[in-house]
C-alpha positions as a Python dict, from the first residue, in 0.01 Angstrom:
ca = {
    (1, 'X'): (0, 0, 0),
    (2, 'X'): (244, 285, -109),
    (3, 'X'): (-61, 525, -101),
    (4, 'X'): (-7, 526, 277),
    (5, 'X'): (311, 703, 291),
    (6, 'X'): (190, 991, 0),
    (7, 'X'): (-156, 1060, 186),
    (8, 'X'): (123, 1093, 551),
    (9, 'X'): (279, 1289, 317),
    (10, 'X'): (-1, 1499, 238),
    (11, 'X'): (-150, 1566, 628),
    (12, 'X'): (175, 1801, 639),
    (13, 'X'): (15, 2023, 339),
    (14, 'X'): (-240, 2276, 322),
    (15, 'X'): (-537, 2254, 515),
    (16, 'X'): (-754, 2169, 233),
    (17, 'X'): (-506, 1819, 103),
    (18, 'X'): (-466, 1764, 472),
    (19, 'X'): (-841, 1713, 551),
    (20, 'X'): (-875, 1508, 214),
    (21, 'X'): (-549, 1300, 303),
    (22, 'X'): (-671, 1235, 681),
    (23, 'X'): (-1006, 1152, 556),
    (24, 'X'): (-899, 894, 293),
    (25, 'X'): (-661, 722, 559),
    (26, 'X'): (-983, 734, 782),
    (27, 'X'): (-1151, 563, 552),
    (28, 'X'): (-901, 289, 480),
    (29, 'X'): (-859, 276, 859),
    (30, 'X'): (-1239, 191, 896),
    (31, 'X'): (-1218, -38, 648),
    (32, 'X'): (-925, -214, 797),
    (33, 'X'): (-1075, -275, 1090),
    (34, 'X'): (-1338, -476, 982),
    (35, 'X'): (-1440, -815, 1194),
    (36, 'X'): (-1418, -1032, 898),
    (37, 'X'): (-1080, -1204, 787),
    (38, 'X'): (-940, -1032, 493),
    (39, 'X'): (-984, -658, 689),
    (40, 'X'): (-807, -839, 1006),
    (41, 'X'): (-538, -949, 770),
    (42, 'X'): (-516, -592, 619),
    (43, 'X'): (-556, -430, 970),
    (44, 'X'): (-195, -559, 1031),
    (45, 'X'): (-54, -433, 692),
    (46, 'X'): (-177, -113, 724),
    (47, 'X'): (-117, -33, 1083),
    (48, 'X'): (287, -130, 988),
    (49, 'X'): (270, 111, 745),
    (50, 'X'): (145, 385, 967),
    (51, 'X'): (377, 267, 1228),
    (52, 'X'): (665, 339, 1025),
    (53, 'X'): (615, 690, 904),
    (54, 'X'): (564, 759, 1327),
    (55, 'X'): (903, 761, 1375),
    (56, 'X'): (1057, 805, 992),
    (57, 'X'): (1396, 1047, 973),
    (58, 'X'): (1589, 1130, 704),
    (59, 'X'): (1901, 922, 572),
    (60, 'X'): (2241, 1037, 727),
    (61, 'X'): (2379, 1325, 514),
    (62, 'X'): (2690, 1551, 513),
    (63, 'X'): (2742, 1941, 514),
    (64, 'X'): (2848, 2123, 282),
    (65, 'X'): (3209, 2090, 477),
    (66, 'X'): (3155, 1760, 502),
    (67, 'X'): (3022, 1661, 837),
    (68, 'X'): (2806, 1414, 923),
    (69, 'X'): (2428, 1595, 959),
    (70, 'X'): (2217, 1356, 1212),
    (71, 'X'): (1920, 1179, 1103),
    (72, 'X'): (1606, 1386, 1159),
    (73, 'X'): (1264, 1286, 1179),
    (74, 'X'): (1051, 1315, 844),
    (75, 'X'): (708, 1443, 960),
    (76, 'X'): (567, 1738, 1180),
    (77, 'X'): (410, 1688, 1551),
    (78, 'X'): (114, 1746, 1363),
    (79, 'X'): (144, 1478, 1114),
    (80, 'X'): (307, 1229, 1384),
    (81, 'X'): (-42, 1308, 1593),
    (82, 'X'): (-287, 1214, 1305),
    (83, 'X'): (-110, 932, 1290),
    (84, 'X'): (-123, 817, 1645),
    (85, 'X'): (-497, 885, 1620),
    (86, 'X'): (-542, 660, 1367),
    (87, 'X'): (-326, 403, 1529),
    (88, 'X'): (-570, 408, 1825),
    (89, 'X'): (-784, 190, 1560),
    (90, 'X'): (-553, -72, 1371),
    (91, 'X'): (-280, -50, 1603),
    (92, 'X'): (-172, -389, 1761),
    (93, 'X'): (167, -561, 1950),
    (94, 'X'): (389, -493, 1642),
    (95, 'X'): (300, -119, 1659),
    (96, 'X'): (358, -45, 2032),
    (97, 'X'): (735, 10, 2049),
    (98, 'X'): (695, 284, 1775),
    (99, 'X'): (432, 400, 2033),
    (100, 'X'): (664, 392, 2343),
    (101, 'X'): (932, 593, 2109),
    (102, 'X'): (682, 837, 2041),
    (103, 'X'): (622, 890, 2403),
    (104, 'X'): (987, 1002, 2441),
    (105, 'X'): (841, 1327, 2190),
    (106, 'X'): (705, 1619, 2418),
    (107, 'X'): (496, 1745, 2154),
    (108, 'X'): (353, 1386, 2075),
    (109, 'X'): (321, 1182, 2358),
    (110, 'X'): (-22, 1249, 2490),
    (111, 'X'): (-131, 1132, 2166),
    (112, 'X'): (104, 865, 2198),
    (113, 'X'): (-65, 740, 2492),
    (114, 'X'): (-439, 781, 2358),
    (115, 'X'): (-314, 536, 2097),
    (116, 'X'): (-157, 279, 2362),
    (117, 'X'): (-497, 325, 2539),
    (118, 'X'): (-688, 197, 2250),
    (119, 'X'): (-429, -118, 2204),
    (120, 'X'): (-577, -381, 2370),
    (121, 'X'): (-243, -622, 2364),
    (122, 'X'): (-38, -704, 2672),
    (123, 'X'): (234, -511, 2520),
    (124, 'X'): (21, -219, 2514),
    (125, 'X'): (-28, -319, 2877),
    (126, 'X'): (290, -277, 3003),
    (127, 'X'): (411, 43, 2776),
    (128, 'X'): (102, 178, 2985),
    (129, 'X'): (240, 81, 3347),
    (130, 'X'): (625, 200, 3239),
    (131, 'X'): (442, 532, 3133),
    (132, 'X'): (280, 582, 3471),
    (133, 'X'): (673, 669, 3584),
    (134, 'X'): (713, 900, 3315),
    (135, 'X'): (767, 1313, 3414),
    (136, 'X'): (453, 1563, 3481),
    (137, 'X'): (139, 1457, 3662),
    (138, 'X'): (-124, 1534, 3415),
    (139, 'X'): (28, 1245, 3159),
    (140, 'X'): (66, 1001, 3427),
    (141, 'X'): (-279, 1087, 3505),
    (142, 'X'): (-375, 983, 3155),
    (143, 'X'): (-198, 664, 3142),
    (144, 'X'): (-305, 630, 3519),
    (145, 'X'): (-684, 634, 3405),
    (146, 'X'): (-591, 409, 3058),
    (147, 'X'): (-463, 135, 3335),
    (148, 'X'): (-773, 149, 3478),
    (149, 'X'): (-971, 13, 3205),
    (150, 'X'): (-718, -307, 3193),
    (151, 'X'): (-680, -605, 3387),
    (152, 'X'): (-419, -794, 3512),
    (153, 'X'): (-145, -811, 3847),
    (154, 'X'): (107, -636, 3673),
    (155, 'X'): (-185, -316, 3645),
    (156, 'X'): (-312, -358, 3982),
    (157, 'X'): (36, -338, 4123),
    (158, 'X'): (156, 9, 3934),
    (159, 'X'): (-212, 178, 4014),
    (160, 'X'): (-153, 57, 4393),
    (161, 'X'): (193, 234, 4358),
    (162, 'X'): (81, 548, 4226),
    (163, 'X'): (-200, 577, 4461),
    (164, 'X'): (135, 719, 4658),
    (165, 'X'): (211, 938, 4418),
    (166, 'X'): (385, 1257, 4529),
    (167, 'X'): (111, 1428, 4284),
    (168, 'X'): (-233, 1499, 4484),
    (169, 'X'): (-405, 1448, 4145),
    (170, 'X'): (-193, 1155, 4010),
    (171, 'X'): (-224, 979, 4360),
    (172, 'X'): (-657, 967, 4313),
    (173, 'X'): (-663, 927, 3975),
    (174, 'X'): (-511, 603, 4115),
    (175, 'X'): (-759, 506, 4397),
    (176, 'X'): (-1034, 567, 4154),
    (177, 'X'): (-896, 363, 3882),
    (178, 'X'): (-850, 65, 4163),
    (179, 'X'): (-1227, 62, 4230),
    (180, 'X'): (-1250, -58, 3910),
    (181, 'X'): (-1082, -375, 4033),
    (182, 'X'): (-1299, -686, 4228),
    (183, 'X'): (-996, -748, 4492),
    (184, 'X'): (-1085, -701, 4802),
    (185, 'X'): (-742, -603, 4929),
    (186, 'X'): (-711, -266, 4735),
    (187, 'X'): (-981, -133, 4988),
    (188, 'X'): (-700, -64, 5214),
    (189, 'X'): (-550, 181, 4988),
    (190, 'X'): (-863, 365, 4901),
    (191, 'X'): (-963, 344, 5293),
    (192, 'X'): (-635, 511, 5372),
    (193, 'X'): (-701, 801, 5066),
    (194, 'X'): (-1056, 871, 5277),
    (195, 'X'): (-848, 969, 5555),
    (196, 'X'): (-710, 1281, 5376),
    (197, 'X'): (-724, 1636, 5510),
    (198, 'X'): (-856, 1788, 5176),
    (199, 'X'): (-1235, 1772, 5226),
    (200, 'X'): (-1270, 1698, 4837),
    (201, 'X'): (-995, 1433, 4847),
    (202, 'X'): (-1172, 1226, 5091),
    (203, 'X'): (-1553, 1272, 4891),
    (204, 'X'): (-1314, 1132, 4603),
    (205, 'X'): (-1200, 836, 4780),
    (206, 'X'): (-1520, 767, 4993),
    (207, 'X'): (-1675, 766, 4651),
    (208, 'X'): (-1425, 548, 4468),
    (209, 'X'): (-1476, 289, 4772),
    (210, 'X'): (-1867, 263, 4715),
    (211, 'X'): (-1777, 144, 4327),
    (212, 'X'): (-1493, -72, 4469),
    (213, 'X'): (-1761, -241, 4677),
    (214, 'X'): (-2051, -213, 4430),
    (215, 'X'): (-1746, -390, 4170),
    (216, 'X'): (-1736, -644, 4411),
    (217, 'X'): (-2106, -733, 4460),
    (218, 'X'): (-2166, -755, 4085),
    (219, 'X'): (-1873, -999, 4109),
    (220, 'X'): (-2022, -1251, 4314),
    (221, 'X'): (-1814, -1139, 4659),
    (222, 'X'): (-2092, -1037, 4844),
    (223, 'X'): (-1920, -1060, 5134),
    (224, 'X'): (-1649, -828, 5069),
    (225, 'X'): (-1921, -592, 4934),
    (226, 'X'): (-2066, -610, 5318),
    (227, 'X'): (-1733, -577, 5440),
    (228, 'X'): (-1672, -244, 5297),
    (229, 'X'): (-2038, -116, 5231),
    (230, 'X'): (-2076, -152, 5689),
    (231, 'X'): (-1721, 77, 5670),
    (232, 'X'): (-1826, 334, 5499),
    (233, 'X'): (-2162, 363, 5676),
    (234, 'X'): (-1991, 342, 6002),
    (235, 'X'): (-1669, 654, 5862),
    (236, 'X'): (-1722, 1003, 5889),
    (237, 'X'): (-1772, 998, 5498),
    (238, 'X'): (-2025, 1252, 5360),
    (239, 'X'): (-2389, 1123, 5403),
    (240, 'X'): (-2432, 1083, 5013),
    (241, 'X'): (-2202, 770, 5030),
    (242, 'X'): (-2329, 673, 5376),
    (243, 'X'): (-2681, 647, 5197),
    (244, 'X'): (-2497, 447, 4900),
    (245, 'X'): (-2353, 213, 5135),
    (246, 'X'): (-2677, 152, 5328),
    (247, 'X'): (-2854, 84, 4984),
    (248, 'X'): (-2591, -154, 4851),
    (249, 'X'): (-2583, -350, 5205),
    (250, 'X'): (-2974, -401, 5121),
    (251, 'X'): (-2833, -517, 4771),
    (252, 'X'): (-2613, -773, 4942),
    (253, 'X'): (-2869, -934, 5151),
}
């Protein structure tokens, strides 16, 4: 598909062969991700394709005294963006370590990230939970809340470690995403984020431990629902999740 790389090509032009280039890899995208067989077989041709112009540079040159010029990349932030956006449909395990270089790119990462969110492979996984580490809250808030939406140890152990985030935000971004979780034991860390001095941090928490128990209940672990539902109602959490708690322990009966 060599139309790939001249309609990348074109998203750095003006507006108007932009829209028309973006549009027509849309459309190839859609196709591509089709349920049936051949698009599942194309899905992986084209997202290579797009994976490869992420991260494309130029071929080593020399100055005009002769020394060595570095490679530099081929497209625009812009262009890299659209095509992290359109990786977020096609892209799979072959396309996440272009992803994870991406993420090294200021100017690209958060879009970087959007696209790891919407790769459902393991790799995709764990490019998420190394990102968590990366610098400034408000990404590691973004990965923090992709992790949520996953499964898995490996998941449960990085959102358990950056519930102690240094970061106010980035720490309850955390103890919400763990609600999302039907293990019993991360009550402990979303019980301890209750306890906070900011009046809104505890609401967050209290709140984030109601779903953590309602999680559990639609799980089966009624018990554990009971468990945490009777601690809540029996805190010095606001009376909206007092009243939550006292409906789902009526749930649980």
């Amino acid at each position: 598909m060599p139309e790939i790389k001249e309609l990348v090509k074109q998203l750095g032009k003006d507006q108007e062969t932009a829209y028309k280039a973006n549009y027509a890899l849309l459309q190839m995208v859609t196709r591509a991700s089709a349920p049936d067989v051949v698009s599942q077989a194309r899905r992986g041709e084209v997202a290579g394709q797009l994976a490869a112009e992420l991260n494309a540079k130029t071929k080593p040159k020399k100055n005009k005294k002769g020394k060595e010029v570095p490679p530099e990349l081929v497209h625009s932030a812009v262009v890299r963006s659209a095509i992290c956006r359109l990786l977020a449909y096609v892209g799979g395990a072959g396309e996440v370590p272009a992803l994870v270089e991406a993420l090294g790119d200021l100017e690209v990462r958060e879009m970087a990230r959007l696209a790891l969110d919407g790769n459902r492979s393991e790799e995709a996984t764990a490019a998420l939970v190394q990102a968590v580490e990366a610098i400034g809250p408000e990404f590691r808030v973004g990965a923090i809340n992709a992790l949520g939406r996953r499964k898995g140890p490996n998941v449960v152990a990085a959102l358990r470690k950056a519930a102690e985030d240094d970061d106010p935000e980035a720490a309850l971004a955390a103890v919400e995403a763990l609600a999302n979780f039907a293990d019993p034991s991360v009550d402990a860390v979303i019980a301890k984020a209750a306890g906070a001095k900011c009046a809104k941090a505890r609401a967050r928490a209290n709140k984030a431990r109601v779903r953590l128990a309602e999680t559990l209940r639609k799980a089966g672990n009624k018990a554990a629902a009971r468990a945490i539902y009777k601690a809540i109602a029996a805190s010095d959490a606001d009376q909206v999740q007092k009243r939550a708690a006292e409906t789902g322990l009526k749930a649980t009966v």
